[in-house]
Structure formats: structure tokens, C-alpha cells
C-alpha positions as CSV (number, residue, x, y, z in Angstrom):
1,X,-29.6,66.1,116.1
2,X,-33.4,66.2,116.2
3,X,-36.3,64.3,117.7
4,X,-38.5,63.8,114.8
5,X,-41.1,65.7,116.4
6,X,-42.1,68.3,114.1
7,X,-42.8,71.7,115.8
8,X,-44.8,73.4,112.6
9,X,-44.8,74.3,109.2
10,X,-42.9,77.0,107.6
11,X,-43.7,79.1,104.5
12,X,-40.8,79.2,101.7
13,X,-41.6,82.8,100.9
14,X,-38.4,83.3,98.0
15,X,-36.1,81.2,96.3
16,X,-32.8,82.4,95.1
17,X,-30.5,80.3,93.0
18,X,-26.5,81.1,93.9
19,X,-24.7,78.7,91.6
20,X,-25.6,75.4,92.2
21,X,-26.5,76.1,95.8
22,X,-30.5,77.7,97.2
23,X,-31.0,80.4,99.3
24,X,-34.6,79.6,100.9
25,X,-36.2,82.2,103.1
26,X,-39.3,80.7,105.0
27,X,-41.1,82.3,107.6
28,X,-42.5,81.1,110.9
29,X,-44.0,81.3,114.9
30,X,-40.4,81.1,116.0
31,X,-38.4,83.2,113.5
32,X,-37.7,85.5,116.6
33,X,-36.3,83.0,118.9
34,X,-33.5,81.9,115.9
35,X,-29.8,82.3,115.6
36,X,-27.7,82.5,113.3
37,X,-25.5,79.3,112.9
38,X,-28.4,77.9,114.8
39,X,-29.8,74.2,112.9
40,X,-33.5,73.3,111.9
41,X,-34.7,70.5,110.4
42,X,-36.9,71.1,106.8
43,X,-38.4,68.4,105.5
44,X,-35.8,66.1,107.8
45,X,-32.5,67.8,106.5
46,X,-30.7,69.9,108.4
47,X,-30.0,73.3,107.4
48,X,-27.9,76.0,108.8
49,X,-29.8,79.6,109.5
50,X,-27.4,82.2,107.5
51,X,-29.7,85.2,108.1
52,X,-32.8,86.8,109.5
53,X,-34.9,90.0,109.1
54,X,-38.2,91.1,109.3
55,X,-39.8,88.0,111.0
56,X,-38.2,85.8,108.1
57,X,-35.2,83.3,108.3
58,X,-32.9,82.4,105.3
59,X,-31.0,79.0,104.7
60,X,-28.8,77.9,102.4
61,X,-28.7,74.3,100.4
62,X,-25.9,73.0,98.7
63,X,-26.3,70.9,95.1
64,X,-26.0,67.2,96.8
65,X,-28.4,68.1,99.7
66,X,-30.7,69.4,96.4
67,X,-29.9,65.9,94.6
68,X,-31.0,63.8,97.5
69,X,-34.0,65.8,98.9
70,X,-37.1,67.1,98.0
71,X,-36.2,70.2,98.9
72,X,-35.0,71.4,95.4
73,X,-38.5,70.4,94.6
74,X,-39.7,73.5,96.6
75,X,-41.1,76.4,95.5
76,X,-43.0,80.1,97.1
77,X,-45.6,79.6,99.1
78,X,-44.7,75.6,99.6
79,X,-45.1,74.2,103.2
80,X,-42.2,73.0,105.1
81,X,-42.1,70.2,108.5
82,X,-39.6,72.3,110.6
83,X,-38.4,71.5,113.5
84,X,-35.3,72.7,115.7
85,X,-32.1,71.0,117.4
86,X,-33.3,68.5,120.1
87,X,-32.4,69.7,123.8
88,X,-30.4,67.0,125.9
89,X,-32.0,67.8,129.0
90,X,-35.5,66.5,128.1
91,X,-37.3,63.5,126.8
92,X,-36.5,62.1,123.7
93,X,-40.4,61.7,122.4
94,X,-39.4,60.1,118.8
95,X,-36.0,58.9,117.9
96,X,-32.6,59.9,117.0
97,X,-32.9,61.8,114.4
98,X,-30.0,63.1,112.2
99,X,-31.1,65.7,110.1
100,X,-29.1,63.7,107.0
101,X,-31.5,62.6,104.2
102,X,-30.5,59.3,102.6
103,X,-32.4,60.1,100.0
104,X,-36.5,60.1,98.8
105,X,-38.8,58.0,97.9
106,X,-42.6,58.5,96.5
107,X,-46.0,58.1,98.3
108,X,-47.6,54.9,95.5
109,X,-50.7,54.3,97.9
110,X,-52.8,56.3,100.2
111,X,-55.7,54.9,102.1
112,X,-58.5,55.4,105.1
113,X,-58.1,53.9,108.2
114,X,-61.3,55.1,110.2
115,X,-60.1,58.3,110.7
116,X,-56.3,57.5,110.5
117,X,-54.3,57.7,107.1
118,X,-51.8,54.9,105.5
119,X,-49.6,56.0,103.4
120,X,-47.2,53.9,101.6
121,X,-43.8,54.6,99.9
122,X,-41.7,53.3,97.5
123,X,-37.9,53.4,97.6
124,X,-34.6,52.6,95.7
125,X,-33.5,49.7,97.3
126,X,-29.8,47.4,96.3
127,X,-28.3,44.6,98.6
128,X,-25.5,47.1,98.6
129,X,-27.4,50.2,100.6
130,X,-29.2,47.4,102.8
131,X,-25.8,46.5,103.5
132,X,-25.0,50.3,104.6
133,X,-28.5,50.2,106.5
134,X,-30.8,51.3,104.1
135,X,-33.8,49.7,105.1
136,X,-37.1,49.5,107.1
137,X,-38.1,47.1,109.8
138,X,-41.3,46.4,111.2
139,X,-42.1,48.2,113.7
140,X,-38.9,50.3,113.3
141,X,-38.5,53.8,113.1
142,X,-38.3,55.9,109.8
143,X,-38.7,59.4,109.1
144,X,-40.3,60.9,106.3
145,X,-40.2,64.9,105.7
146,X,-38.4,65.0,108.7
147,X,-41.5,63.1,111.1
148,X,-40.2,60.4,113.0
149,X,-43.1,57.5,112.3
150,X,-43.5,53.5,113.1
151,X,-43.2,51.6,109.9
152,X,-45.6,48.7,109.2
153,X,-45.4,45.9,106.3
154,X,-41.8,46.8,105.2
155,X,-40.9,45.0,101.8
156,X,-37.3,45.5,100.4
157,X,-38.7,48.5,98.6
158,X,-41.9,49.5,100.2
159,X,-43.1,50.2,103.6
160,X,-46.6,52.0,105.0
161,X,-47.1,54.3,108.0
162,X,-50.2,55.0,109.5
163,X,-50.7,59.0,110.2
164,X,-53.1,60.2,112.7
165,X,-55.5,63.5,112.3
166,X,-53.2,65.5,114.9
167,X,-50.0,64.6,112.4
168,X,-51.9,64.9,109.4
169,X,-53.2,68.3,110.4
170,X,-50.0,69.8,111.7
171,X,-47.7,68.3,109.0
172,X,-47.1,68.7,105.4
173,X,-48.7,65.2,105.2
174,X,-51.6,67.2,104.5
175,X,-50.7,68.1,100.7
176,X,-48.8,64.4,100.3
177,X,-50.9,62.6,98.0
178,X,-49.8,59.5,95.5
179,X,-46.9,60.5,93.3
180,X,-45.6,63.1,96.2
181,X,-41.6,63.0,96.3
182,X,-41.1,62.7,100.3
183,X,-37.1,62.7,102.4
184,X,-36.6,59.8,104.0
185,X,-33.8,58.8,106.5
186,X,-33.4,55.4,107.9
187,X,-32.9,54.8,111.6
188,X,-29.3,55.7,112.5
189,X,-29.3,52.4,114.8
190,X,-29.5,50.2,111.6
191,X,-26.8,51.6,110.0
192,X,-24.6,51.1,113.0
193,X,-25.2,47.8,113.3
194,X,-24.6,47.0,109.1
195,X,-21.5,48.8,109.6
196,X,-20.3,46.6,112.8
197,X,-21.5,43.5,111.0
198,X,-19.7,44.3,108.0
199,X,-16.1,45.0,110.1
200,X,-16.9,41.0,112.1
């Protein structure tokens, strides 16, 4: 589980393809405090470490997590939002945050907000996955590339977030432009209650 606070950005500094599954090695400030078995968010999915050496860390993607993420998208030298598991003894400073993409959607707007950013995104939407949860509220909580943000002027395929210069500096909001591919998970809450209105 993970806060949506994102702690910095990695490098990817090699790809290597295993079947239908990624080895990504990335490097980082806290390679040396890592474990192995030990979770960190990329981009908002969760990954498992499977290896470390020489101030690098590997992980290991499966073909579905590749089909509904960005992250197949990646390539050396790419800059990743990483974050690791949230601690239970602290405060939770964005919200619950899975680490379980639900799938992307893509930046269609970008614009100044004296000195702020909005960015807008576009996603698939059916009355089936808003049924499962699959949506965005106003003033609800989304996260995009793994940064828990307050969404503003939801539609049934659109919303906008507004990113300030701290986030946009020490995120990989910095390179998102219109067209970017981004991970987006929809607040866990939402889902619940879909799933306990659709048992009534």
C-alpha cells in the first residue's frame, strides 16, 4: 500500500525482455536502504525488488501489468515517480493508494495557471467500469504515475488536475506533455462502494 506521495525519480538504466515479462533495473538515492521482496511504487504500480548490485535495483513486470501501464512504454535513461510501501505508524499525507493500475489514459490539454499547471486526461470510460468504480469525482482523489492528486471538472471521460511547481519539479510531470500515455488508478473508496451498491 502506498501514500501517493512520491519520494523521487528513478533512472531505468537497462531493459531486458524474459518472454513476455521486463526485467527493469533503475537506479536511485535509496537503492541502499532496499530489500529484496521489498515493494515500490513506479509510475503507481507496484513492483516487487528481485535484485540489487552496485547502487542499482532490478524489478520484474509481468505481460498484463505491461498491457495496462505505461510502463512497457519505458525505455534507458526514462524517468520513473517511485515511491516505497507506506509505514502504518505515520500520517497518511495523500490517500490509499494500491499500487494496482486500472489502466492509462493520455494528457489531451495542458495549460498555465499563474505558476501552477492543469493538466487534463482523457480515459476509456463504459457504464460497465463506472459500475466497477471506474471514475472520477470532483474533488476526489486520483492518481496519475503513481501521485495522489485532487481531480477538478471530472466528465465521464475526462478530468484536470492542477500540479504545483514543487510536484512538477520533483515528478515525471515534468516531461508529460499533450499526447503523454500516463497510469491512472481510481480511488479504492469508489470502488468499494460500486461493489456494495451492486450486492443491495
Amino acid at each position: 500500500m502506498f501514500s501517493g506521495i512520491v519520494e523521487e525519480m528513478a533512472t531505468v538504466t537497462a531493459l531486458r525482455r524474459d518472454g513476455g515479462n521486463v526485467d527493469f533495473t533503475l537506479t536511485c538515492s535509496f537503492v541502499n536502504e532496499l530489500k529484496i521482496d521489498q515493494s515500490v511504487s513506479h509510475n503507481g504500480v507496484c513492483l516487487t525488488v528481485v535484485a540489487i548490485d552496485n547502487d542499482q535495483y532490478t524489478v520484474t513486470a509481468m505481460r498484463e501489468t505491461l498491457e495496462k501501464s505505461n510502463l512497457g512504454l519505458l525505455n534507458v535513461g526514462d524517468r520513473v515517480n517511485v515511491e516505497r510501501s507506506m509505514l502504518m505508524n505515520g500520517r497518511l499525507d495523500g490517500h490509499i493508494v494500491q499500487g494496482h493500475v486500472d489502466g492509462t489514459a493520455r494528457c489531451i490539454a495542458k495549460e498555465d495557471a499563474d505558476g501552477s499547471t492543469y493538466f487534463t486526461f482523457e480515459h476509456e470510460f463504459s457504464p460497465e467500469m463506472a459500475r466497477r468504480g471506474y471514475f472520477t469525482v470532483d474533488k476526489g482523489s486520483v492518481t496519475v504515475n503513481g501521485v495522489s492528486l485532487t481531480v477538478c471538472n471530472p466528465t465521464e471521460r475526462t478530468f484536470q488536475v492542477a500540479i504545483i511547481p514543487y510536484t512538477m519539479e520533483n515528478t515525471n510531470f515534468c516531461h508529460i506533455e499533450v499526447g503523454t500515455t500516463v497510469n491512472l488508478e481510481f480511488d479504492i473508496l469508489g470502488k468499494y462502494i460500486a461493489r456494495l451498491q451492486s450486492l443491495a
